[in-house]
PDB file of the backbone (N, CA, C, O) and the ligand in Angstrom, with CONECT records:
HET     ZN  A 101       1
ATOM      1  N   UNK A   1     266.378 137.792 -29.709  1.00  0.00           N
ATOM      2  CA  UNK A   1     265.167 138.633 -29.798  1.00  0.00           C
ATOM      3  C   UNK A   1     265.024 139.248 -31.180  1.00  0.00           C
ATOM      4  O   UNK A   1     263.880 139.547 -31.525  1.00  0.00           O
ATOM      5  N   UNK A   2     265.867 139.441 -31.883  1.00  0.00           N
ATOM      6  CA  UNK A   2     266.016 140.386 -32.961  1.00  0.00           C
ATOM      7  C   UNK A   2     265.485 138.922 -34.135  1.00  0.00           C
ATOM      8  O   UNK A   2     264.519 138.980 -34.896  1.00  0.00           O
ATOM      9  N   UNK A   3     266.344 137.819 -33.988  1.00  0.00           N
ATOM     10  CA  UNK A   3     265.625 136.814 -34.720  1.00  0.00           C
ATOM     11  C   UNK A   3     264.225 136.416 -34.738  1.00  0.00           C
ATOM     12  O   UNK A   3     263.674 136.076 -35.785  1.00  0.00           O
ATOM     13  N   UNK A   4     263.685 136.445 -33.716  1.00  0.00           N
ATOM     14  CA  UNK A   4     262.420 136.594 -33.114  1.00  0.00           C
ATOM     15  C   UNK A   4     261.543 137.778 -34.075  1.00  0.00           C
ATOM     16  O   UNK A   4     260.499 137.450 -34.639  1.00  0.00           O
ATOM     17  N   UNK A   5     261.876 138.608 -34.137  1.00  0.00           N
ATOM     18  CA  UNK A   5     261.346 139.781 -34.451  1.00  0.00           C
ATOM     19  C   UNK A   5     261.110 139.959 -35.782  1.00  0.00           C
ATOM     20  O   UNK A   5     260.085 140.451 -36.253  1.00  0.00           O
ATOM     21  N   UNK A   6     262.587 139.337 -36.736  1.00  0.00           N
ATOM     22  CA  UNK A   6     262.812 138.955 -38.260  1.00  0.00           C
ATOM     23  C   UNK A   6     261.446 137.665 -38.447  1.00  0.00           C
ATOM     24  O   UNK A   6     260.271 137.908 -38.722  1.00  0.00           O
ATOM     25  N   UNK A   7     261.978 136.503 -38.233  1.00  0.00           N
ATOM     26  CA  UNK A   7     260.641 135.617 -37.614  1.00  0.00           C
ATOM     27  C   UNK A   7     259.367 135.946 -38.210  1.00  0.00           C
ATOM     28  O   UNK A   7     258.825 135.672 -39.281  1.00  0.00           O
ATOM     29  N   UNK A   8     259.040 136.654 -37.136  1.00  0.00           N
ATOM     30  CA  UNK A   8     257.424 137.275 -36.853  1.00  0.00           C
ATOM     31  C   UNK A   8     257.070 138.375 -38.223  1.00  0.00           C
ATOM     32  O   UNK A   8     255.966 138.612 -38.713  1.00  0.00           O
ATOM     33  N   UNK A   9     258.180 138.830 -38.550  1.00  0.00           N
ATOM     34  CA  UNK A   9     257.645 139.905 -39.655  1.00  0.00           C
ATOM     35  C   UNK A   9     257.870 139.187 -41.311  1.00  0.00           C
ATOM     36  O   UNK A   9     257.649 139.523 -42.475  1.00  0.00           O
ATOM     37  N   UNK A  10     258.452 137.996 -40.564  1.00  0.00           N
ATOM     38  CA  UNK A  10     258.473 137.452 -42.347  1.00  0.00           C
ATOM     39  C   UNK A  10     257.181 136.666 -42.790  1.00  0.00           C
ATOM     40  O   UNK A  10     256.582 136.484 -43.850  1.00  0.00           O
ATOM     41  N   UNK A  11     257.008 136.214 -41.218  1.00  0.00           N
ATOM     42  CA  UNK A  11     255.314 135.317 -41.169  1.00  0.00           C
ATOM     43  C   UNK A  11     253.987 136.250 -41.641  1.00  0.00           C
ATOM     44  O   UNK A  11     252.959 135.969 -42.257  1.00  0.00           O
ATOM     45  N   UNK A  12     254.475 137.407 -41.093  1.00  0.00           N
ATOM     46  CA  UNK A  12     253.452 138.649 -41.393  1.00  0.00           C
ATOM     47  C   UNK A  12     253.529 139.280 -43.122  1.00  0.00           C
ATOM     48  O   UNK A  12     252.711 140.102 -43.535  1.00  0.00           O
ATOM     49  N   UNK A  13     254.424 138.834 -43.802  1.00  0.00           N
ATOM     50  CA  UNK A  13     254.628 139.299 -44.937  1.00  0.00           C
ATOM     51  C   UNK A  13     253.933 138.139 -45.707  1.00  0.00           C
ATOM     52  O   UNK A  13     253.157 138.293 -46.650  1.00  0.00           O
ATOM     53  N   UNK A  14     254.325 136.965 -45.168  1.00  0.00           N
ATOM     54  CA  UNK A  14     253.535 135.789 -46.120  1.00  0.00           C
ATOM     55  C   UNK A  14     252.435 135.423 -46.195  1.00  0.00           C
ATOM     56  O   UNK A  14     251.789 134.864 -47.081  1.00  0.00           O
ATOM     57  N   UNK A  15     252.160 135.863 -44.917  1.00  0.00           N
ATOM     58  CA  UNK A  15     250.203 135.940 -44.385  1.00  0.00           C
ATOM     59  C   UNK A  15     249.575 136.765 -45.602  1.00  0.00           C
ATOM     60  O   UNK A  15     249.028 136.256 -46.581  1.00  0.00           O
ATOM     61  N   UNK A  16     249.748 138.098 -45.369  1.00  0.00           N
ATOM     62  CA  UNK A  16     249.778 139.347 -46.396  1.00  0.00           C
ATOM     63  C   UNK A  16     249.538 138.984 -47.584  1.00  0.00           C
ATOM     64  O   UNK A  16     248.585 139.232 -48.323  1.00  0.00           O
ATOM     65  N   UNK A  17     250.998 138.025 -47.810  1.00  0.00           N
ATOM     66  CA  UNK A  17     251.053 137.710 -49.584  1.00  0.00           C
ATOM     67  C   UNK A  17     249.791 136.911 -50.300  1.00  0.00           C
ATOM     68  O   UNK A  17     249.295 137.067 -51.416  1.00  0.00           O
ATOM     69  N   UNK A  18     249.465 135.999 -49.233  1.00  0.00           N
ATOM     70  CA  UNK A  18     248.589 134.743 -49.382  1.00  0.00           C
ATOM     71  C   UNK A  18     247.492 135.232 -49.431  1.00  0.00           C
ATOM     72  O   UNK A  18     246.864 134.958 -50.454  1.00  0.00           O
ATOM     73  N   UNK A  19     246.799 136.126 -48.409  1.00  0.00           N
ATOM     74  CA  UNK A  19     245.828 136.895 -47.949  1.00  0.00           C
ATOM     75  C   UNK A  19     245.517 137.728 -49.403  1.00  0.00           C
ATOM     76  O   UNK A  19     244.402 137.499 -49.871  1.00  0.00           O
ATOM     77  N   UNK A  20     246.145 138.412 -49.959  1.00  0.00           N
ATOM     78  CA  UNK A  20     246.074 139.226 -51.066  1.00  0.00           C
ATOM     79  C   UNK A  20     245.762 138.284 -52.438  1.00  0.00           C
ATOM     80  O   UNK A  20     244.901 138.482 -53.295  1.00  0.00           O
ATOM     81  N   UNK A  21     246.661 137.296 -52.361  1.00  0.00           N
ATOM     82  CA  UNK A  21     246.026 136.611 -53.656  1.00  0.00           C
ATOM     83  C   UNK A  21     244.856 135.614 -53.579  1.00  0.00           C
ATOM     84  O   UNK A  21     244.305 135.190 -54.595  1.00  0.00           O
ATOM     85  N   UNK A  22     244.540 135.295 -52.468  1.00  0.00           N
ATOM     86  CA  UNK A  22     243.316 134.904 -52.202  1.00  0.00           C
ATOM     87  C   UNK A  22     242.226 135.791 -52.553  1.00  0.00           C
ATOM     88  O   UNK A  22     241.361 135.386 -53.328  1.00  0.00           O
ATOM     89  N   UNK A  23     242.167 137.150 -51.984  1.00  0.00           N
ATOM     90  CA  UNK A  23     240.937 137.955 -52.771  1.00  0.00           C
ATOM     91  C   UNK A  23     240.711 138.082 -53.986  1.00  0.00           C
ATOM     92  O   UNK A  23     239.698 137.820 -54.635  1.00  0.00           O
ATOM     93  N   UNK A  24     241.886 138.580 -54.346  1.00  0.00           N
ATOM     94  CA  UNK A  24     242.276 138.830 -55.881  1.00  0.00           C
ATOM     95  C   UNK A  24     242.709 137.604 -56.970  1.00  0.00           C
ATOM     96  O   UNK A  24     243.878 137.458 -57.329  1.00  0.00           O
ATOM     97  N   UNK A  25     241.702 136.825 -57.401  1.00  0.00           N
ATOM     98  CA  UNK A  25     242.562 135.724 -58.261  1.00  0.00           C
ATOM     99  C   UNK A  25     242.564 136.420 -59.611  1.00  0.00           C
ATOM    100  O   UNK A  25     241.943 137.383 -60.060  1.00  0.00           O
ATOM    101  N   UNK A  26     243.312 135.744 -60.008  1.00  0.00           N
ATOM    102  CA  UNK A  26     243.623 136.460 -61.409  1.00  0.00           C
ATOM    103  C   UNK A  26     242.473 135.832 -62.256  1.00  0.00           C
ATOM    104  O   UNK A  26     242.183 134.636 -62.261  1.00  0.00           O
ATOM    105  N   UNK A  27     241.703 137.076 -63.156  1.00  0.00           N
ATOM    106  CA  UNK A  27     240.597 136.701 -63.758  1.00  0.00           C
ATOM    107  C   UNK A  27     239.167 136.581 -63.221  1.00  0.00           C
ATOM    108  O   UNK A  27     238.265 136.121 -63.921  1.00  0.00           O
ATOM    109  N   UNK A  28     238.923 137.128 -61.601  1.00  0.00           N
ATOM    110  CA  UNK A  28     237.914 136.909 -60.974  1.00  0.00           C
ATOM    111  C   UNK A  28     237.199 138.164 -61.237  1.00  0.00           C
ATOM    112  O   UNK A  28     235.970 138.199 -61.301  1.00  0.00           O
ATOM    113  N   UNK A  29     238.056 139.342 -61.414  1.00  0.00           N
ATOM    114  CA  UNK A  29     237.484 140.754 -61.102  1.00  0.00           C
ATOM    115  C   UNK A  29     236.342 140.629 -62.338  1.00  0.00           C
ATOM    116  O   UNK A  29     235.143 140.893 -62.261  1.00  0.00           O
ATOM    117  N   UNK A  30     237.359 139.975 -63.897  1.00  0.00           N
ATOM    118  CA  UNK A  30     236.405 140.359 -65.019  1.00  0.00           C
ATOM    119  C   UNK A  30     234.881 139.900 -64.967  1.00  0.00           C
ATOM    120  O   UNK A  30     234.913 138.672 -65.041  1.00  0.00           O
ATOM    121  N   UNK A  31     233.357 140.399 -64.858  1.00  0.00           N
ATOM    122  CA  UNK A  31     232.354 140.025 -65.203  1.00  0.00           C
ATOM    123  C   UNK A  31     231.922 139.380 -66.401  1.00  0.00           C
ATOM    124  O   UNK A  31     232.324 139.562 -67.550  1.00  0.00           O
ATOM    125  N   UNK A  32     231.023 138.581 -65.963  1.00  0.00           N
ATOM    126  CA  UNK A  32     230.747 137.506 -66.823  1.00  0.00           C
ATOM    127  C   UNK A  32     229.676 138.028 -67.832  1.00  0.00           C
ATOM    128  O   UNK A  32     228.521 138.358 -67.564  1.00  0.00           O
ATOM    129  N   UNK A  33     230.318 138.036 -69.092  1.00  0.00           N
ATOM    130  CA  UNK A  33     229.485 138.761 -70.318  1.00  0.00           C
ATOM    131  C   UNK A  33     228.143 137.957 -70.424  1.00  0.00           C
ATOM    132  O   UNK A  33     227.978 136.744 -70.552  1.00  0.00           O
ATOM    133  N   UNK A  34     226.866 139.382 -70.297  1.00  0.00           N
ATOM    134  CA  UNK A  34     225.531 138.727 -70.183  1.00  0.00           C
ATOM    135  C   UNK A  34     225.077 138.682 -71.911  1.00  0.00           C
ATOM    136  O   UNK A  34     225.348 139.492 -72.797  1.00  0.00           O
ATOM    137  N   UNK A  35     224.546 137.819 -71.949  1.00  0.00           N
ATOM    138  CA  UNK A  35     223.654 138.417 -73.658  1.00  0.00           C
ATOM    139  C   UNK A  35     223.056 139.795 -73.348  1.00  0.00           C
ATOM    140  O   UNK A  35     223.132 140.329 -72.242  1.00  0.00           O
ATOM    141  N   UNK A  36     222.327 140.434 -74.650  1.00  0.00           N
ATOM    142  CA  UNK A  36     221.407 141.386 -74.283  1.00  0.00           C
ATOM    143  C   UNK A  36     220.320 140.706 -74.223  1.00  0.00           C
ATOM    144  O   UNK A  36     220.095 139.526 -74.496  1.00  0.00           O
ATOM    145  N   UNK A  37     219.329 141.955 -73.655  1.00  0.00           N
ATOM    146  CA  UNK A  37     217.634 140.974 -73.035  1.00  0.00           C
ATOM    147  C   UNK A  37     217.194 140.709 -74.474  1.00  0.00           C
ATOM    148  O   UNK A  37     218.000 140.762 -75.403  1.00  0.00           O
ATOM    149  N   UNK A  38     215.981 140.440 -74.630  1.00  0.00           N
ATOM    150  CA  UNK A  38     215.481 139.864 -75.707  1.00  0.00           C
ATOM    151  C   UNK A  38     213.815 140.439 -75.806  1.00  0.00           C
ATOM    152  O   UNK A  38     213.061 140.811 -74.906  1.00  0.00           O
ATOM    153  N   UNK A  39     213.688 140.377 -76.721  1.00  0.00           N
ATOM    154  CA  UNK A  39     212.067 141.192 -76.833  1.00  0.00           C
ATOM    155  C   UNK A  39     211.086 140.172 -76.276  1.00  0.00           C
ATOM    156  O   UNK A  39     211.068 139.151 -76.964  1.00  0.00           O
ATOM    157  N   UNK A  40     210.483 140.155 -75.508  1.00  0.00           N
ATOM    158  CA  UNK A  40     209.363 138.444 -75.373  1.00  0.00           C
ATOM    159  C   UNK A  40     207.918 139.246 -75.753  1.00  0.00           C
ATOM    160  O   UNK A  40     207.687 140.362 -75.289  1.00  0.00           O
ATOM    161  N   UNK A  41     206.818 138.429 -76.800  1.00  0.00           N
ATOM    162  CA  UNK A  41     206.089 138.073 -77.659  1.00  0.00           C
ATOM    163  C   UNK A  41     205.463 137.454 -77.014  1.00  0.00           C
ATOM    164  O   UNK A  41     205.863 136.321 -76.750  1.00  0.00           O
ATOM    165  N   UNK A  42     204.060 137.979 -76.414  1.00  0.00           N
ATOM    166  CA  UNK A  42     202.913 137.109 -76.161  1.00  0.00           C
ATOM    167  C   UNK A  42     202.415 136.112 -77.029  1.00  0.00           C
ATOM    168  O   UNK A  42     202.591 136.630 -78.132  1.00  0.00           O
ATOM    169  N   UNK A  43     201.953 135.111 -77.201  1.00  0.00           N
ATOM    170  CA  UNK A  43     201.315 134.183 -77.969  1.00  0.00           C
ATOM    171  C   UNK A  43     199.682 134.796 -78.181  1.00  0.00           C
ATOM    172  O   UNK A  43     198.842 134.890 -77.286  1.00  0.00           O
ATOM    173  N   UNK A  44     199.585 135.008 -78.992  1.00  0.00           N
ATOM    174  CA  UNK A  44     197.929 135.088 -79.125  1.00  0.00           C
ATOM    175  C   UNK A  44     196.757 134.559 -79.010  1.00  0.00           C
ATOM    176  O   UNK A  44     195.664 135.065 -79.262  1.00  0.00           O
ATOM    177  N   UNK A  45     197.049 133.362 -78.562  1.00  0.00           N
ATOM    178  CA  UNK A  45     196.426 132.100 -78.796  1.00  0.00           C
ATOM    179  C   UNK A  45     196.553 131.610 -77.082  1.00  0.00           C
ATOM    180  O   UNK A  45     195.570 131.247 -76.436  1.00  0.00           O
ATOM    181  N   UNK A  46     197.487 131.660 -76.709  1.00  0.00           N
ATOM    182  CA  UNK A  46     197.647 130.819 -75.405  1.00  0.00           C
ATOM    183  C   UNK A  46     198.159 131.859 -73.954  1.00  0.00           C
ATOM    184  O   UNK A  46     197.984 131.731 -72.742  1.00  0.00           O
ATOM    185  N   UNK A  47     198.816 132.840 -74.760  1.00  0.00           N
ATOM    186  CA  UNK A  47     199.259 133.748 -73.708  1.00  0.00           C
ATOM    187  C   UNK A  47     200.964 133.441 -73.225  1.00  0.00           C
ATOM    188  O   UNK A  47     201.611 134.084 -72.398  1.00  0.00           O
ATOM    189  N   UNK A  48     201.274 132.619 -73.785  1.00  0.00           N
ATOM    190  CA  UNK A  48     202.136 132.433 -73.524  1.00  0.00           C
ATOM    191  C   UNK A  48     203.833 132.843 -73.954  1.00  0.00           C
ATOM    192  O   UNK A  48     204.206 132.410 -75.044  1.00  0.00           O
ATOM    193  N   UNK A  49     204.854 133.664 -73.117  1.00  0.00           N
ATOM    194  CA  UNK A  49     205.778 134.501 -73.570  1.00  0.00           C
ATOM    195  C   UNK A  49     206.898 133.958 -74.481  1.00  0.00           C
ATOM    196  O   UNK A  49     207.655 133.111 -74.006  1.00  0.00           O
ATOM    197  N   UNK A  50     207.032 134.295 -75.507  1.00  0.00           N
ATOM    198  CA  UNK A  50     207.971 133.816 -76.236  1.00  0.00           C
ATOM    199  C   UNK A  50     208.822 134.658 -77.195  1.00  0.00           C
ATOM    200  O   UNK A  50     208.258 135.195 -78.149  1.00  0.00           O
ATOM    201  N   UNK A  51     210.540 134.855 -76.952  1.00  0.00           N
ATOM    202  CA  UNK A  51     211.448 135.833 -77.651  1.00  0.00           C
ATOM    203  C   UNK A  51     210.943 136.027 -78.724  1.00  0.00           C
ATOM    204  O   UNK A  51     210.733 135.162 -79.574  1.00  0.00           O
ATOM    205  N   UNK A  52     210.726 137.031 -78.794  1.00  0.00           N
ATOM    206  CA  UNK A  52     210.655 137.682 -80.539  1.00  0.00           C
ATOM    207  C   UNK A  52     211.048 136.826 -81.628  1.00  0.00           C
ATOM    208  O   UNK A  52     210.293 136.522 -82.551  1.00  0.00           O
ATOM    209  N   UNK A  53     212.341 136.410 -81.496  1.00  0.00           N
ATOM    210  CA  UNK A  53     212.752 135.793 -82.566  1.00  0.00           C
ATOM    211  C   UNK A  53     212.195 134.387 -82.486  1.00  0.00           C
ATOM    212  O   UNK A  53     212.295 133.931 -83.626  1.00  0.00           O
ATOM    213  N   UNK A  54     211.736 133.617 -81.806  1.00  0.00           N
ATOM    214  CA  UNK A  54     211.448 132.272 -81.715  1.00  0.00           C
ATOM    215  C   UNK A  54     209.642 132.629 -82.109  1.00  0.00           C
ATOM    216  O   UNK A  54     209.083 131.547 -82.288  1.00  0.00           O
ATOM    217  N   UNK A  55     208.894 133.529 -82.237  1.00  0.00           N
ATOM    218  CA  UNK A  55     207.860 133.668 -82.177  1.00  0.00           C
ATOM    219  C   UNK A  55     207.181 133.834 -83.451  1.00  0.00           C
ATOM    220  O   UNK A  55     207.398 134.772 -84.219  1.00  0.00           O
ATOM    221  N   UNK A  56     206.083 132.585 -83.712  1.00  0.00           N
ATOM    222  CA  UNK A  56     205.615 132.336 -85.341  1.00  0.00           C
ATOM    223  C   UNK A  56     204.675 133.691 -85.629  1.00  0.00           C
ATOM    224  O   UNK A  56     203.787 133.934 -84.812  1.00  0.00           O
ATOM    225  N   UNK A  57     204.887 134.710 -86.953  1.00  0.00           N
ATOM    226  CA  UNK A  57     204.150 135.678 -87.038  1.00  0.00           C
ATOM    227  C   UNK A  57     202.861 135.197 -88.110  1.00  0.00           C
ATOM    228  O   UNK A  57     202.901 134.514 -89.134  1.00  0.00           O
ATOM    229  N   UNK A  58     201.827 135.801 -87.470  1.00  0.00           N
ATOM    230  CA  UNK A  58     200.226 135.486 -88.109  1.00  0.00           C
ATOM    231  C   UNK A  58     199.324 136.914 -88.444  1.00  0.00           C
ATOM    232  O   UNK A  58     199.655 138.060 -88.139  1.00  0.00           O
ATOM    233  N   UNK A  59     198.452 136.610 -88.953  1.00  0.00           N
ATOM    234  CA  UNK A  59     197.890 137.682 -89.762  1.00  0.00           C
ATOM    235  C   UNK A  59     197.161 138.468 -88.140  1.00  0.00           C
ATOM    236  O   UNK A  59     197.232 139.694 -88.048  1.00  0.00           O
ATOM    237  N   UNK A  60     196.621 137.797 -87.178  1.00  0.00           N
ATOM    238  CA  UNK A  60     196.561 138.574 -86.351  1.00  0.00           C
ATOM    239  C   UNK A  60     197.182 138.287 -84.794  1.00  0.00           C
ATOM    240  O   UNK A  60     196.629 137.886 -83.770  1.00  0.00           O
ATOM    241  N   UNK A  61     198.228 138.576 -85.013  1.00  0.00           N
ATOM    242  CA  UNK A  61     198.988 138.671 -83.820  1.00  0.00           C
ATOM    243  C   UNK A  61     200.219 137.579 -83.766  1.00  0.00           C
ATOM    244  O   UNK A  61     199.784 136.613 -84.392  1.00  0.00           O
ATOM    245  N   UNK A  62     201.332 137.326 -83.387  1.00  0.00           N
ATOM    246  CA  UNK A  62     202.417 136.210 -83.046  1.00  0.00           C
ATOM    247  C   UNK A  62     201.932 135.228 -81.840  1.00  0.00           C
ATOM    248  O   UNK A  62     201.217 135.493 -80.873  1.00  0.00           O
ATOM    249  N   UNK A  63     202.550 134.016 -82.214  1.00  0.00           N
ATOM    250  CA  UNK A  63     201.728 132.811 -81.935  1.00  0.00           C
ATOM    251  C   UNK A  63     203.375 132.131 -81.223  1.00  0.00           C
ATOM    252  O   UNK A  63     204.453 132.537 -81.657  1.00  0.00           O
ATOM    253  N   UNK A  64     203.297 131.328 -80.371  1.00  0.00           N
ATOM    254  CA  UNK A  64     204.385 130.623 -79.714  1.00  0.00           C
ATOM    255  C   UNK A  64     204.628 129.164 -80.794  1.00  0.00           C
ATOM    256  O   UNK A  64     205.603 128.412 -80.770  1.00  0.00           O
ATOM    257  N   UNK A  65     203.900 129.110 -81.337  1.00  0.00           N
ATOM    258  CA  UNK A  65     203.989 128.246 -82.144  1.00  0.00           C
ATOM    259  C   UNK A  65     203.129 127.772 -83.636  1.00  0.00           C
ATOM    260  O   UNK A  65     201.998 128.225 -83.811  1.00  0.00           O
ATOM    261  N   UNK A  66     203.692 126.928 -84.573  1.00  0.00           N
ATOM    262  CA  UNK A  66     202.628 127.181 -85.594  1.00  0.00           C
ATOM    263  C   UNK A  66     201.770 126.401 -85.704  1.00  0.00           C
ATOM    264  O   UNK A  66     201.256 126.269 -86.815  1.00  0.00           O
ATOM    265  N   UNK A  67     201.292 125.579 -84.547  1.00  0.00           N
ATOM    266  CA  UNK A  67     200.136 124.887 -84.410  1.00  0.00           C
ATOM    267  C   UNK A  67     198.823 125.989 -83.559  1.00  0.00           C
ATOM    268  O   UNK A  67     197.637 125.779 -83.814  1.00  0.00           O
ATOM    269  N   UNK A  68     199.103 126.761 -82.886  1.00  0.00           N
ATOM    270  CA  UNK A  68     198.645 127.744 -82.145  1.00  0.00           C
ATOM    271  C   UNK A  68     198.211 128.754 -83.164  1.00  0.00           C
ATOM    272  O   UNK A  68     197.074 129.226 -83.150  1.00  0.00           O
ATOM    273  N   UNK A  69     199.091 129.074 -84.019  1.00  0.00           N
ATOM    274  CA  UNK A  69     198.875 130.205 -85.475  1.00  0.00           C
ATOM    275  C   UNK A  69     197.611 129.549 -86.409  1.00  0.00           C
ATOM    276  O   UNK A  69     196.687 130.250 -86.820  1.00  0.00           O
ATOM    277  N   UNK A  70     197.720 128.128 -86.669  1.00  0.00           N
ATOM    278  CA  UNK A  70     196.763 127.082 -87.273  1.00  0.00           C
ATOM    279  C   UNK A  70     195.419 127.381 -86.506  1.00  0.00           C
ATOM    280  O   UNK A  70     194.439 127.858 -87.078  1.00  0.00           O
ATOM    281  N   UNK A  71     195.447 127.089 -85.277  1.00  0.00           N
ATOM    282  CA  UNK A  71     194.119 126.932 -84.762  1.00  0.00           C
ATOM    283  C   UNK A  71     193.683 128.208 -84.702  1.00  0.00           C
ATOM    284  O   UNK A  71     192.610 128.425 -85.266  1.00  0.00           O
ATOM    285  N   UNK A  72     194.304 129.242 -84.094  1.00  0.00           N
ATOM    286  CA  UNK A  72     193.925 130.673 -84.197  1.00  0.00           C
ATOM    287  C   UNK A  72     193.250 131.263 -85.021  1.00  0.00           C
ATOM    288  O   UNK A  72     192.334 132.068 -84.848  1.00  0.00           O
ATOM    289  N   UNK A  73     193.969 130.628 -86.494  1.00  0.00           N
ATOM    290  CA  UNK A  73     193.372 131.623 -87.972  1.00  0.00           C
ATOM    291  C   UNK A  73     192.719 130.413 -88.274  1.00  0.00           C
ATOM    292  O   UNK A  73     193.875 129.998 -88.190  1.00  0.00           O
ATOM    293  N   UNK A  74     192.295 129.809 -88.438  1.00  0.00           N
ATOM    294  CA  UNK A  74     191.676 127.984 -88.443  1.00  0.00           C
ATOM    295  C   UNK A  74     192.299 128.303 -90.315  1.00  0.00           C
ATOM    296  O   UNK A  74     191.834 129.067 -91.161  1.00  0.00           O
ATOM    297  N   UNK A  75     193.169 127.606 -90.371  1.00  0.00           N
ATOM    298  CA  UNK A  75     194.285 127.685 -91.991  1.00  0.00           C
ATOM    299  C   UNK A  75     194.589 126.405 -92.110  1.00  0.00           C
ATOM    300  O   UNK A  75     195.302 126.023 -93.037  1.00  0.00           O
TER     301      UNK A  75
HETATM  302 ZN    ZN A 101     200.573 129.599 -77.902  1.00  0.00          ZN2+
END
């Protein structure tokens, strides 16, 4: 009975062990680094949203592109 008992509590310790590193994997807790947001830039021409930085600047207003800036200012 007493073996029995050793047994049962060693099964219960390994359950435990397994159980625990299953939630916890190593490296899961850390979050996954986001960029920061980004400014988005209407197009003037089409309406259409485009990051700040990707966005062609024109004498009146930023353009998604510089065929859109062309027809806009007719240049
Ligand atoms: Zn456009």
């Amino acid at each position: 009975m007493k073996l029995l008992a050793l047994l049962l509590l060693m099964l219960a310790l390994v359950w435990l062990w397994r159980r625990g590193r299953r939630i916890a994997p190593p490296g899961a807790a850390k979050a996954p680094r986001l960029a920061p947001p980004q400014r988005m830039l209407a197009c003037a021409a089409c309406g259409t949203h485009v990051p700040a930085c990707d966005a062609v600047a024109g004498r009146r207003g930023n353009y998604c592109c510089a065929r859109h800036r062309r027809e806009a200012e007719g240049e």
